[in-house]
PATITOR-486391 format. One record per atom (N, C-alpha, C, O): residue in three letters; atom name; residue number from 0; x, y, z. Coordinates in Angstrom, 1 decimal, always signed. Example, Ala and Ser with C-alpha at 12.3 -4.5 7.8 and 13.67 -1.06 7.14 Angstrom:
# residues 2
Ala_N_0_+13.2_-5.7_+7.8
Ala_CA_0_+12.3_-4.5_+7.8
Ala_C_0_+13.2_-3.3_+7.8
Ala_O_0_+14.2_-3.3_+8.5
Ser_N_1_+12.8_-2.2_+7.1
Ser_CA_1_+13.7_-1.1_+7.1
Ser_C_1_+12.9_+0.0_+7.9
Ser_O_1_+13.4_+1.1_+8.0
//
This chain:
# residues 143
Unk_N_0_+26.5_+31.7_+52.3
Unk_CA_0_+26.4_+32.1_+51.0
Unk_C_0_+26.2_+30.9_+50.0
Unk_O_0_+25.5_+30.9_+49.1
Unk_N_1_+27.0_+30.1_+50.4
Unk_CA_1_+26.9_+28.4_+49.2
Unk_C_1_+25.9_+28.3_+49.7
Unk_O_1_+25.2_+28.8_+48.8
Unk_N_2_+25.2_+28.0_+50.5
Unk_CA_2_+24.2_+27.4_+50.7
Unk_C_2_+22.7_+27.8_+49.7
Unk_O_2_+22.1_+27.3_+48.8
Unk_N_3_+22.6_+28.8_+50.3
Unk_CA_3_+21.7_+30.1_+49.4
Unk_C_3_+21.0_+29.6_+48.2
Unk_O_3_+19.9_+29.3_+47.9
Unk_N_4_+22.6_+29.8_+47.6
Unk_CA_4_+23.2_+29.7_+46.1
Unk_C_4_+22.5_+28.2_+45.7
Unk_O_4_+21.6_+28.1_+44.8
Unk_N_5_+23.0_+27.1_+46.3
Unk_CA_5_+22.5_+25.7_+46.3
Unk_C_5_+21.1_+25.5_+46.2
Unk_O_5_+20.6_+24.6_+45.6
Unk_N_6_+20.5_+26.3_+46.8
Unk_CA_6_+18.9_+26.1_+47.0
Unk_C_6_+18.4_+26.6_+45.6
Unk_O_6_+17.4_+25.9_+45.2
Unk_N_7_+18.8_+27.8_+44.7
Unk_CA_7_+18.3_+28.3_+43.6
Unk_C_7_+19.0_+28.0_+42.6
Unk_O_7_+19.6_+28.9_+42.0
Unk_N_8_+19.3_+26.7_+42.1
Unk_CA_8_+19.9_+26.1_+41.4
Unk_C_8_+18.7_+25.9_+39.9
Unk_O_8_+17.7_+25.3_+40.2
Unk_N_9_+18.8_+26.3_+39.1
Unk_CA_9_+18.1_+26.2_+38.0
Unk_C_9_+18.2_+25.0_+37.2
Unk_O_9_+19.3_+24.6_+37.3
Unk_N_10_+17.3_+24.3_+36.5
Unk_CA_10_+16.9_+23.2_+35.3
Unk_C_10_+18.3_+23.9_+34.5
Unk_O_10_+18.0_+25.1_+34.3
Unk_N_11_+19.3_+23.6_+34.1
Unk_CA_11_+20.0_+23.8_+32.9
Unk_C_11_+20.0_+22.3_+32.3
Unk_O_11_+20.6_+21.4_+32.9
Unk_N_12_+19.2_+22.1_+31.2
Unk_CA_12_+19.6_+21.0_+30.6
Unk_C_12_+20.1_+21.5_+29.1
Unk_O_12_+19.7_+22.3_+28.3
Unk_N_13_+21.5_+20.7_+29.2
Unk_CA_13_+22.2_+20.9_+28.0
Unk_C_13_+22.1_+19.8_+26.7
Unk_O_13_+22.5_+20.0_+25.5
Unk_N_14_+21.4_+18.8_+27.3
Unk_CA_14_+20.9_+18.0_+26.2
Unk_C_14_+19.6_+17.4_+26.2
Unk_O_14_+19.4_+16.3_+26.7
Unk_N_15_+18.4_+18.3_+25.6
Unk_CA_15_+16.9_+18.2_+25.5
Unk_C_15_+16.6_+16.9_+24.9
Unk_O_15_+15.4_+16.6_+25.2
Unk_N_16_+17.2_+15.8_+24.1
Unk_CA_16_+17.0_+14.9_+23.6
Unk_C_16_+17.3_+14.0_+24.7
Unk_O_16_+16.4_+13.3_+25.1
Unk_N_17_+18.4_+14.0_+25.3
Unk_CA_17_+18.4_+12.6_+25.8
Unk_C_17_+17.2_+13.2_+27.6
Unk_O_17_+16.7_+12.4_+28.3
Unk_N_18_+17.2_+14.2_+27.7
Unk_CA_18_+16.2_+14.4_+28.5
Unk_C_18_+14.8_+13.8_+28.1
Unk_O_18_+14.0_+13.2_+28.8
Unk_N_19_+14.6_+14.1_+26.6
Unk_CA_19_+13.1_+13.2_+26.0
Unk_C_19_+13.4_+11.8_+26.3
Unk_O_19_+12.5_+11.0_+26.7
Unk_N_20_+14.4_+11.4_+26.0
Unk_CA_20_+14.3_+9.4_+26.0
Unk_C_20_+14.6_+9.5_+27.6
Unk_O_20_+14.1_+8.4_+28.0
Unk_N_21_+15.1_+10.1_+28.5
Unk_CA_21_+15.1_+9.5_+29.6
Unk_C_21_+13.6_+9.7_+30.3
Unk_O_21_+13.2_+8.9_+31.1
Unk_N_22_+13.0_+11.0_+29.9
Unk_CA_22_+11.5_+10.9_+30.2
Unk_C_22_+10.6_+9.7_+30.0
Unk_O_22_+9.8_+9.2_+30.8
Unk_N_23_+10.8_+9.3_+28.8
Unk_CA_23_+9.9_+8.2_+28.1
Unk_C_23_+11.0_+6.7_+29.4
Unk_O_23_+10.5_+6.2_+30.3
Unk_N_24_+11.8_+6.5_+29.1
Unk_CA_24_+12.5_+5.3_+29.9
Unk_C_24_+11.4_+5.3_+31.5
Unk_O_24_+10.6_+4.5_+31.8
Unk_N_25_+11.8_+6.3_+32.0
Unk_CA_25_+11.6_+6.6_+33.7
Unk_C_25_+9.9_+6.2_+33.4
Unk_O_25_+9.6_+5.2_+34.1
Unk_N_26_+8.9_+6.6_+32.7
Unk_CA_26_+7.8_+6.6_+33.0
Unk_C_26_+7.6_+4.9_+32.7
Unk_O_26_+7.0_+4.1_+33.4
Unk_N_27_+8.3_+4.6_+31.3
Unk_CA_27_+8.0_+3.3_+31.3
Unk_C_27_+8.1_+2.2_+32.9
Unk_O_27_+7.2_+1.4_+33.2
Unk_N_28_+9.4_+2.5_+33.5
Unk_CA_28_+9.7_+1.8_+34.6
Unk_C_28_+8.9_+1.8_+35.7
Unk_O_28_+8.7_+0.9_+36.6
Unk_N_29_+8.3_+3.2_+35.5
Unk_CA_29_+7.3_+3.5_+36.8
Unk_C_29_+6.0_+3.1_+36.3
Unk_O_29_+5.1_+3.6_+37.0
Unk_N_30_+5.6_+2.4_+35.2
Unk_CA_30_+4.2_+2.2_+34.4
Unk_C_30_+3.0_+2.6_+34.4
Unk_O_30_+1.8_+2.2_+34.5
Unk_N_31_+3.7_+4.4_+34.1
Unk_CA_31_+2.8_+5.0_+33.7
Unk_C_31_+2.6_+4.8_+32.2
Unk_O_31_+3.6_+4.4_+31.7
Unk_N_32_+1.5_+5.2_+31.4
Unk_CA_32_+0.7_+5.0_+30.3
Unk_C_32_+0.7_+5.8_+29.9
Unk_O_32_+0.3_+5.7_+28.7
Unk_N_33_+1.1_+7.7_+30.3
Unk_CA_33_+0.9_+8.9_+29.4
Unk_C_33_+2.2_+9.6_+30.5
Unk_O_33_+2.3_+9.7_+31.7
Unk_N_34_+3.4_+10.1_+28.8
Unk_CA_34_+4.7_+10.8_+29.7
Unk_C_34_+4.2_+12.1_+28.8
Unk_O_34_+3.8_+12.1_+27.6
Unk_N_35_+4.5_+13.6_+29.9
Unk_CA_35_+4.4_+14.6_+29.0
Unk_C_35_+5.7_+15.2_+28.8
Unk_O_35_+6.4_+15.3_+29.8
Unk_N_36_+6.4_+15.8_+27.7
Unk_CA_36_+7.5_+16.4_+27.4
Unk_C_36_+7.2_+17.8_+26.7
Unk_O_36_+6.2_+18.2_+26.1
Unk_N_37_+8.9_+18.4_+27.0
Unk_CA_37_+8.0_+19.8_+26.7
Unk_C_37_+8.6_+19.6_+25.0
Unk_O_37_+9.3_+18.6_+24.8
Unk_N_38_+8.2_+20.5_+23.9
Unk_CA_38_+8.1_+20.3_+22.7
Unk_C_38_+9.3_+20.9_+21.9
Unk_O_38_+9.6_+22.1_+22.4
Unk_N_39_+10.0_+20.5_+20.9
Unk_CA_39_+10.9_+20.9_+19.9
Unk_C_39_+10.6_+20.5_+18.3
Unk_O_39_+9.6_+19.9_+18.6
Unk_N_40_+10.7_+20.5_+17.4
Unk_CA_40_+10.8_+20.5_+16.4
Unk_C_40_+11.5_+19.1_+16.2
Unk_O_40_+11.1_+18.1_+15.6
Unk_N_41_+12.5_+19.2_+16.8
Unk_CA_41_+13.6_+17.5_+16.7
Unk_C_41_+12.7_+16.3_+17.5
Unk_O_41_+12.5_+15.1_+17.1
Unk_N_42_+12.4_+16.9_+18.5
Unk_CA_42_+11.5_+16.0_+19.3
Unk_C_42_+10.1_+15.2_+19.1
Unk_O_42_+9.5_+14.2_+19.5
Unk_N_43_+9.7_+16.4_+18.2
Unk_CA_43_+8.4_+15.8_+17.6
Unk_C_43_+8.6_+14.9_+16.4
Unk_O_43_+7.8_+14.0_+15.9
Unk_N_44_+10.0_+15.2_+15.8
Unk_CA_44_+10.4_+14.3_+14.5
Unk_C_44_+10.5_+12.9_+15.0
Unk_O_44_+10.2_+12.0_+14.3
Unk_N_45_+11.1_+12.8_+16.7
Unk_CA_45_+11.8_+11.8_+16.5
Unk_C_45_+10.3_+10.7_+17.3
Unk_O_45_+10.4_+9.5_+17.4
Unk_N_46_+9.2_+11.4_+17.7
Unk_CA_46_+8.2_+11.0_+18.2
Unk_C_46_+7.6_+10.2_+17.1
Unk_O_46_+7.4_+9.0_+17.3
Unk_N_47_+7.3_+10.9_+15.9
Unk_CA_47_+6.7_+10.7_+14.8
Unk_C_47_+7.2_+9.5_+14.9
Unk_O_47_+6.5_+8.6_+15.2
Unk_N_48_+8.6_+9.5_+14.5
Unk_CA_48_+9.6_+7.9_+14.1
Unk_C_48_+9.2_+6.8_+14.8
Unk_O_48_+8.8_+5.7_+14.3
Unk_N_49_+9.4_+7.2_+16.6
Unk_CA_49_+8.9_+6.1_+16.9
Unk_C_49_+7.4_+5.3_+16.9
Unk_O_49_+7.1_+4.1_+17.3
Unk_N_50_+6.3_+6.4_+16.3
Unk_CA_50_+4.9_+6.3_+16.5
Unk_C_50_+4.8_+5.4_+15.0
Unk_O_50_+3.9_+4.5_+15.1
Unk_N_51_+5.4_+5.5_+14.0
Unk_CA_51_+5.4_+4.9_+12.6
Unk_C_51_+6.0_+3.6_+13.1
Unk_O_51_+5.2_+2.6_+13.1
Unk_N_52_+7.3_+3.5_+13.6
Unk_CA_52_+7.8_+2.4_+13.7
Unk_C_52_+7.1_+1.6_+15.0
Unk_O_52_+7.8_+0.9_+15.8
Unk_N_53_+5.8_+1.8_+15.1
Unk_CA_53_+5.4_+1.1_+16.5
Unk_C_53_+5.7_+1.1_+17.9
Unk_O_53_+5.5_+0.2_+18.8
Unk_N_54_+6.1_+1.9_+18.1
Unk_CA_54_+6.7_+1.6_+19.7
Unk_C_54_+6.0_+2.6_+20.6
Unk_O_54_+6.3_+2.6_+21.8
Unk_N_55_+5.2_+3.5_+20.1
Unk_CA_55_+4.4_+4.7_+21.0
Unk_C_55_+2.8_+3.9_+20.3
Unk_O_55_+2.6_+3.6_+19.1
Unk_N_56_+1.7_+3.9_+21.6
Unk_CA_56_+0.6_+3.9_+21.1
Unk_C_56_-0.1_+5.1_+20.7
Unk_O_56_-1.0_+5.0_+19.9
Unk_N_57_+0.1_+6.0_+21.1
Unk_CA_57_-0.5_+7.5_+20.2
Unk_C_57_+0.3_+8.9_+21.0
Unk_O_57_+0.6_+9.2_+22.1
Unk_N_58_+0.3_+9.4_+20.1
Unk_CA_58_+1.1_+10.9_+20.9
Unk_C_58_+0.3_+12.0_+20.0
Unk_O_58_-0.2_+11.9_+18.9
Unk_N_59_+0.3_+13.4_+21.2
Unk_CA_59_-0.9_+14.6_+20.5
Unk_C_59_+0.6_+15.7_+20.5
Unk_O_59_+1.6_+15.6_+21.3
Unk_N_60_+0.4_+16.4_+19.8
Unk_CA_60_+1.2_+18.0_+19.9
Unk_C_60_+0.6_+19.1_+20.2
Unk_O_60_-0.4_+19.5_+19.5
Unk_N_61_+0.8_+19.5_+21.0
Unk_CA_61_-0.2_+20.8_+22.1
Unk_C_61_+0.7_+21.8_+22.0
Unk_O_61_+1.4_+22.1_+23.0
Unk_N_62_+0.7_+22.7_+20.7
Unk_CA_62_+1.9_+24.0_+20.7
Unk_C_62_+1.2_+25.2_+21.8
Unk_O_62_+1.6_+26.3_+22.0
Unk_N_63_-0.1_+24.7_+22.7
Unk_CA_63_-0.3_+26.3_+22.8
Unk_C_63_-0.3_+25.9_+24.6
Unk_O_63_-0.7_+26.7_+25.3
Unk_N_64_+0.2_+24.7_+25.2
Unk_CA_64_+0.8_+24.5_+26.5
Unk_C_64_+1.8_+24.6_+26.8
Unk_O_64_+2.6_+23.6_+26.8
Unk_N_65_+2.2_+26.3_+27.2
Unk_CA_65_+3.2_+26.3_+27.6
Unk_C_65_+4.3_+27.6_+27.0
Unk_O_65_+3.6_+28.6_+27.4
Unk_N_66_+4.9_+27.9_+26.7
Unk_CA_66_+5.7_+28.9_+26.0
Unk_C_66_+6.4_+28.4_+24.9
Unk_O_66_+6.6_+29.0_+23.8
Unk_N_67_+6.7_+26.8_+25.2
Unk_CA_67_+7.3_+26.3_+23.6
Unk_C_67_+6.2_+25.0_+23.5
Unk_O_67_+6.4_+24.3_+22.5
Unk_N_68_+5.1_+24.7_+24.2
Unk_CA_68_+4.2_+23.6_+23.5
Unk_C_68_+4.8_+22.2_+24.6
Unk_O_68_+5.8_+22.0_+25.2
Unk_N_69_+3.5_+21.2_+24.5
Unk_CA_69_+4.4_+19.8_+25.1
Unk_C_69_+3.7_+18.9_+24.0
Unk_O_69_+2.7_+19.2_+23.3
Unk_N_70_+4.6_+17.6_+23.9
Unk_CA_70_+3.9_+16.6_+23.7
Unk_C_70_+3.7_+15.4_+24.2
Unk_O_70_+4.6_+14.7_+24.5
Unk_N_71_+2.7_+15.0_+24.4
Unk_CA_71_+1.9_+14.4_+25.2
Unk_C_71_+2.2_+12.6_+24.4
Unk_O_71_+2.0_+12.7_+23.2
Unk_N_72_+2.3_+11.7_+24.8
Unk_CA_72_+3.0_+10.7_+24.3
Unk_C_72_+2.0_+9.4_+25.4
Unk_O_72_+2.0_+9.3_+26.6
Unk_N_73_+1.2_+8.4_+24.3
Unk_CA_73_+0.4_+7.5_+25.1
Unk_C_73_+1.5_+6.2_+24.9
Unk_O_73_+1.5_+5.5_+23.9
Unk_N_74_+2.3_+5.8_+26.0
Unk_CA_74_+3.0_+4.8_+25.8
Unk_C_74_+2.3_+3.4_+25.4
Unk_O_74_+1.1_+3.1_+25.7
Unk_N_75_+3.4_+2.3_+24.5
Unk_CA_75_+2.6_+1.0_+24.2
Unk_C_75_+3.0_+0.0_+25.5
Unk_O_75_+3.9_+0.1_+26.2
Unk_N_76_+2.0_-0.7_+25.5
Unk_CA_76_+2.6_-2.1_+26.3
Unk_C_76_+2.1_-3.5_+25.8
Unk_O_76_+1.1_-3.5_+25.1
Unk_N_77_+2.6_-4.6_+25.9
Unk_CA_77_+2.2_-5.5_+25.5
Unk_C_77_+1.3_-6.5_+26.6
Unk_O_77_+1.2_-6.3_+27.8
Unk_N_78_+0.9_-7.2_+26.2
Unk_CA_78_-0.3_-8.2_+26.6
Unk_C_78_-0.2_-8.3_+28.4
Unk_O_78_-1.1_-8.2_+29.1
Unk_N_79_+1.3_-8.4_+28.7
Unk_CA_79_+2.0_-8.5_+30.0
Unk_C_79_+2.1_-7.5_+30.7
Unk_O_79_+2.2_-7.7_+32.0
Unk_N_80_+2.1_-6.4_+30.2
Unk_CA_80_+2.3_-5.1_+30.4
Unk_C_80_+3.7_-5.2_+30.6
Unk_O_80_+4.0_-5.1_+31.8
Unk_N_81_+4.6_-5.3_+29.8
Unk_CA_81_+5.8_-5.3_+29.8
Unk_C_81_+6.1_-4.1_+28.3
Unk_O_81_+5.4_-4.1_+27.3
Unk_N_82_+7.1_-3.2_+28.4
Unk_CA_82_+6.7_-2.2_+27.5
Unk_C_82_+7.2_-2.7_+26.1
Unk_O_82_+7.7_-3.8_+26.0
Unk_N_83_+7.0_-1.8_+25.1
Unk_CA_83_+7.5_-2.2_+23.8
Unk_C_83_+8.6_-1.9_+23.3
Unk_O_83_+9.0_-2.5_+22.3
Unk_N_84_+9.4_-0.8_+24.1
Unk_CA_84_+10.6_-0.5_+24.1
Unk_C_84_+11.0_-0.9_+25.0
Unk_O_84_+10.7_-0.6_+26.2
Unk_N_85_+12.0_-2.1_+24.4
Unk_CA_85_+13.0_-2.3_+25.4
Unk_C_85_+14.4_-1.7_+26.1
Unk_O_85_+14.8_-1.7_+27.2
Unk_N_86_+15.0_-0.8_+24.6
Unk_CA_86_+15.7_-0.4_+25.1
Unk_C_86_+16.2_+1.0_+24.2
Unk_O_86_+16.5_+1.0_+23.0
Unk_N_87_+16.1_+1.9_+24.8
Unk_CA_87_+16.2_+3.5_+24.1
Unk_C_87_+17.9_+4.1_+24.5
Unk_O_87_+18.3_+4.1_+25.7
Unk_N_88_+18.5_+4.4_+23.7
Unk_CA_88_+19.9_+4.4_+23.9
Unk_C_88_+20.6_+5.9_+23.2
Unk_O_88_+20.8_+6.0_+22.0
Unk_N_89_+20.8_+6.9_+23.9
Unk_CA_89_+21.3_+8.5_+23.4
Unk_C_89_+22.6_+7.8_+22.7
Unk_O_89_+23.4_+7.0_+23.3
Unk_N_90_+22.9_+8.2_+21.0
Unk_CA_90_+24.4_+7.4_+20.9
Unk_C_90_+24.8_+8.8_+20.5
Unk_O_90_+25.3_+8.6_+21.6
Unk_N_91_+25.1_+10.0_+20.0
Unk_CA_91_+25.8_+10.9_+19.4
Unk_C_91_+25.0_+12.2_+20.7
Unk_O_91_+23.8_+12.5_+20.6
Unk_N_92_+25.8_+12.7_+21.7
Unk_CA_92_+26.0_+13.2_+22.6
Unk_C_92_+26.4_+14.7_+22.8
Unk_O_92_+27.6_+14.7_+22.5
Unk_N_93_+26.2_+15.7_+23.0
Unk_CA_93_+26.9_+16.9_+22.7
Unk_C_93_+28.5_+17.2_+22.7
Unk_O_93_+29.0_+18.0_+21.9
Unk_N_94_+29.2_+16.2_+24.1
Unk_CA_94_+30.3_+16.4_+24.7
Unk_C_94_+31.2_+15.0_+23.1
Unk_O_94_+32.4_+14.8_+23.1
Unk_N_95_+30.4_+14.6_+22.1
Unk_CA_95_+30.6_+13.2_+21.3
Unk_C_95_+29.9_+13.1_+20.6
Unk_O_95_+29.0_+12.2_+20.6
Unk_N_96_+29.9_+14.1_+19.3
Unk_CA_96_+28.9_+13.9_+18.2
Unk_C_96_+29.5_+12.7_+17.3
Unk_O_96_+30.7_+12.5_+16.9
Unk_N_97_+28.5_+12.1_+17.0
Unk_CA_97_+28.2_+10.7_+16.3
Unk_C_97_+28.1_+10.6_+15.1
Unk_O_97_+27.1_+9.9_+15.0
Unk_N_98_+28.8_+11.0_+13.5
Unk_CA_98_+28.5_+11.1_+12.4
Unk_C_98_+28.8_+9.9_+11.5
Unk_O_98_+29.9_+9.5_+11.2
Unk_N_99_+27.6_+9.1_+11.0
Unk_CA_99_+28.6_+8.4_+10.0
Unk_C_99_+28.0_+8.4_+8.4
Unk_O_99_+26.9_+9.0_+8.2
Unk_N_100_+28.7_+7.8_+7.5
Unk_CA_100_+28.8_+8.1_+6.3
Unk_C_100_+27.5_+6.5_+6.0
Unk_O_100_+27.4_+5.5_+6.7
Unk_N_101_+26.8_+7.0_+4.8
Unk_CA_101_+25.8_+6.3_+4.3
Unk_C_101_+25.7_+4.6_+4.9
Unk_O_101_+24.8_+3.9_+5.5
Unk_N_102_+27.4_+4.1_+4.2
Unk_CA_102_+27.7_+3.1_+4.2
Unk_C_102_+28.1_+2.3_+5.7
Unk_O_102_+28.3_+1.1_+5.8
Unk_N_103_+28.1_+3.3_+6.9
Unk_CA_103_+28.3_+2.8_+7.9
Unk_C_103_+27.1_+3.0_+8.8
Unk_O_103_+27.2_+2.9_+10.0
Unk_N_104_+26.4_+3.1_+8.3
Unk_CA_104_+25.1_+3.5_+9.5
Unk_C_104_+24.6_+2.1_+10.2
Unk_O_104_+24.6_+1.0_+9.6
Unk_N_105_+24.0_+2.3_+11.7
Unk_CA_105_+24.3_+1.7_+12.2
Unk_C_105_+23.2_+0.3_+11.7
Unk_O_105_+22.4_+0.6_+10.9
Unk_N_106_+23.2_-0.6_+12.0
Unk_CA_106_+22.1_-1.8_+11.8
Unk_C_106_+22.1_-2.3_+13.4
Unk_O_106_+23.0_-2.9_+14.0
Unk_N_107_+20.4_-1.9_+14.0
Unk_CA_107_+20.4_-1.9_+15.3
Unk_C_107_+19.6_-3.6_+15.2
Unk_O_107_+18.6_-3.7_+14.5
Unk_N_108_+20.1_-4.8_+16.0
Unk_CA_108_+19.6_-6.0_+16.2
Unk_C_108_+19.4_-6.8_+14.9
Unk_O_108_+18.6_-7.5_+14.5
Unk_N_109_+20.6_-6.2_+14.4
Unk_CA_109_+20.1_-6.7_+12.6
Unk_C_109_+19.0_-6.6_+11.8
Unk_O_109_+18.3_-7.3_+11.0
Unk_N_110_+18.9_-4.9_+12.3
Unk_CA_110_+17.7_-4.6_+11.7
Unk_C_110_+16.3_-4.8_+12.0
Unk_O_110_+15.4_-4.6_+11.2
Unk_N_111_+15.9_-5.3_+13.4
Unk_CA_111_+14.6_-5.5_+14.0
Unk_C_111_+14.5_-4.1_+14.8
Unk_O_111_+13.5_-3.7_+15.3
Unk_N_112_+15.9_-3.5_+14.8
Unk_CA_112_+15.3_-2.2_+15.6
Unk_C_112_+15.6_-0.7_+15.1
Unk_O_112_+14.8_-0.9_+14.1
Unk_N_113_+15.8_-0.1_+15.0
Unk_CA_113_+16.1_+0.7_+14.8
Unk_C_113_+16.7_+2.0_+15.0
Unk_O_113_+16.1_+2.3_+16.1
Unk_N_114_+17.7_+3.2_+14.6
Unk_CA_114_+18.7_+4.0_+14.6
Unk_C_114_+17.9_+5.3_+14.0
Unk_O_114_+17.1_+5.3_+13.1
Unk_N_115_+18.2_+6.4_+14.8
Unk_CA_115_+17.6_+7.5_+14.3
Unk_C_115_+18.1_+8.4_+13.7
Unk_O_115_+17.6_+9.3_+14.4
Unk_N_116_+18.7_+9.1_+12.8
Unk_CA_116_+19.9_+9.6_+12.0
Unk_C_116_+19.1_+11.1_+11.8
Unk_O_116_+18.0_+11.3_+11.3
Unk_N_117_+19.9_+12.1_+12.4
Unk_CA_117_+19.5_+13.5_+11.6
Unk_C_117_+20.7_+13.9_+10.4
Unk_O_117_+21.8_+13.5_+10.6
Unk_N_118_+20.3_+14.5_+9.4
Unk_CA_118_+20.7_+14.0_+8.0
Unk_C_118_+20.4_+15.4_+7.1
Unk_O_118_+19.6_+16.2_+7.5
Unk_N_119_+20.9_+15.5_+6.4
Unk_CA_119_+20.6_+17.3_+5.5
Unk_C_119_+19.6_+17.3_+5.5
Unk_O_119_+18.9_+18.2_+5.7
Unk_N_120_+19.1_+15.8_+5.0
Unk_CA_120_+17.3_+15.2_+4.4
Unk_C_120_+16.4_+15.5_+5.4
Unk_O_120_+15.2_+15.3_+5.2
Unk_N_121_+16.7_+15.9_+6.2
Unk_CA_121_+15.5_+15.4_+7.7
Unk_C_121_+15.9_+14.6_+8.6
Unk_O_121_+16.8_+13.8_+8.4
Unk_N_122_+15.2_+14.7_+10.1
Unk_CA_122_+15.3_+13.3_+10.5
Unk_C_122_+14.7_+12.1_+10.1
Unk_O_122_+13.5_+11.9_+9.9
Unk_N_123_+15.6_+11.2_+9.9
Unk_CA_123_+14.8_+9.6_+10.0
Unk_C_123_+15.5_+8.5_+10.5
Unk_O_123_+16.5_+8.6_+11.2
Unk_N_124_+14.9_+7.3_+10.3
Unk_CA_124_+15.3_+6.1_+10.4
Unk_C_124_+16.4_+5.7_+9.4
Unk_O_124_+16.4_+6.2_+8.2
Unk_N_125_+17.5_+4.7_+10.1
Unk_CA_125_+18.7_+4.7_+9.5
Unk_C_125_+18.5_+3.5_+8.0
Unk_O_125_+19.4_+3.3_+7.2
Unk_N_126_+17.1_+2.9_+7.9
Unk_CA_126_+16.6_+2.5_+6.6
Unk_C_126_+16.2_+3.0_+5.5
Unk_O_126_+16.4_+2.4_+4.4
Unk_N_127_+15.7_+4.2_+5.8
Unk_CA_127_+15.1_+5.6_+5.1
Unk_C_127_+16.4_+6.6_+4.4
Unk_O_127_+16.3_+7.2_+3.4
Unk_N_128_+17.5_+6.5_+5.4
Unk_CA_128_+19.0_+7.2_+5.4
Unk_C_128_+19.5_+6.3_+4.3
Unk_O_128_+19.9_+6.8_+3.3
Unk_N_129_+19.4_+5.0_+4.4
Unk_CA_129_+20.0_+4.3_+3.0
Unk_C_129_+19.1_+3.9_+2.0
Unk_O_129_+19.5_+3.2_+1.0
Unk_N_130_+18.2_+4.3_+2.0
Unk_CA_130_+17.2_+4.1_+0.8
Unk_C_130_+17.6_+5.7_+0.0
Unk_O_130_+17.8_+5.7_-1.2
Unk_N_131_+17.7_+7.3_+1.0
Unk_CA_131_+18.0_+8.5_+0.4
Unk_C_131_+19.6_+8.1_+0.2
Unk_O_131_+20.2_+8.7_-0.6
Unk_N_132_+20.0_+7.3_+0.9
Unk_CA_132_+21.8_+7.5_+0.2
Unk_C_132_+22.4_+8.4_+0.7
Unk_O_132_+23.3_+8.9_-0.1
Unk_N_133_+22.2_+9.3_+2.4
Unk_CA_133_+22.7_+10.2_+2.8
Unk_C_133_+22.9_+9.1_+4.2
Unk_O_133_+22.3_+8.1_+4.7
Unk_N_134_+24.3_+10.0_+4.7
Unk_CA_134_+24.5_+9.9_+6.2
Unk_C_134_+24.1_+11.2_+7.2
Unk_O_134_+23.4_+12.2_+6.9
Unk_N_135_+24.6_+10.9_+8.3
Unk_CA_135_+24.3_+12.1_+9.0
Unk_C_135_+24.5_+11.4_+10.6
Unk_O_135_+25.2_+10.4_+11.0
Unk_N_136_+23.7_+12.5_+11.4
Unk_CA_136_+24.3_+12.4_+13.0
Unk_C_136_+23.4_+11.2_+13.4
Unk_O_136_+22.2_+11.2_+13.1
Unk_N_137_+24.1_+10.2_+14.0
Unk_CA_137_+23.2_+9.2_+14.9
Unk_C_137_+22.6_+9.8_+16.4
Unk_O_137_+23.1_+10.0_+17.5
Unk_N_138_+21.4_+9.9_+15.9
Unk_CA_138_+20.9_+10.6_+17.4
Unk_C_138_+20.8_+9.5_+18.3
Unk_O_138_+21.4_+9.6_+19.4
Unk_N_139_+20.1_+8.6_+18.0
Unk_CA_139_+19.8_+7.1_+19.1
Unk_C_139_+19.3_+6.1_+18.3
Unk_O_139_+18.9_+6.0_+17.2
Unk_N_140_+19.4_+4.8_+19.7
Unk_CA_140_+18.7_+3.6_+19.1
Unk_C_140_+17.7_+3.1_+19.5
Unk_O_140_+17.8_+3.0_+20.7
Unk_N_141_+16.3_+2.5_+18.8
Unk_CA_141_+15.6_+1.7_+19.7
Unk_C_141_+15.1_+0.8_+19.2
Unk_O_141_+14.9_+0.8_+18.0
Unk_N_142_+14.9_-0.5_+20.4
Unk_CA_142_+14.8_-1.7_+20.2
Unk_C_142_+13.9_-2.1_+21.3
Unk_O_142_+13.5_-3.3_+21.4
//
């Protein structure tokens, strides 16, 4: 009977975000150039973020693959082919939500990298969070 049971074990993922950054990490390592993810609302915000702030060479939104949509994300690399994210970091967790107030938000590498903050305002960048004068949840960091 365990056995059975073991074999039909379903995808429960309880945290879709750090499933998107661990998607984008794993493809980088394996150097592929196009990771596909399935699509959210939060996900596409936080794609936007990193596509503004440089670190994705182009990403498409395809709402009609699929039952909730994917998006399709063209990774950057540099001259070496070494990627442009070095390092993508889940900091506020389901089991450890991450809140901080305006004045404590994080400053990722002194500011060469940057913190992703969901916020009453929207999601943004934790530069954008102190420019609006709001805090909110630290979703992650990238550098």
């Amino acid at each position: 009977m365990l056995l059975r049971l073991a074999g039909k074990r379903k995808n429960m993922n309880t945290d879709p975000i750090a499933d998107f950054l661990t998607r984008i990490r794993n493809a980088q390592l394996a150097g592929h150039r196009i990771v596909e993810i399935p699509s959210s609302t939060i996900k596409k915000r936080i794609t936007e973020i990193l596509y503004e702030q440089g670190y994705l060479y182009r990403y498409v939104f395809n709402d009609d693959d699929g039952p909730q949509g994917m998006i399709k994300i063209a990774l950057k690399y540099n001259n070496d082919n070494i990627p442009v994210i070095r390092k993508l970091r889940r900091i506020s967790k389901p089991g450890l939500r991450i809140f901080k107030s305006v004045d404590d938000l994080p400053r990722v590498l002194n500011g060469l990298g940057v913190a992703i903050i969901s916020t009453s305002k929207g999601v943004m960048t934790d530069k954008d969070a102190r420019n609006n004068n709001v805090g909110g949840e630290v979703i992650c960091e990238v550098y």
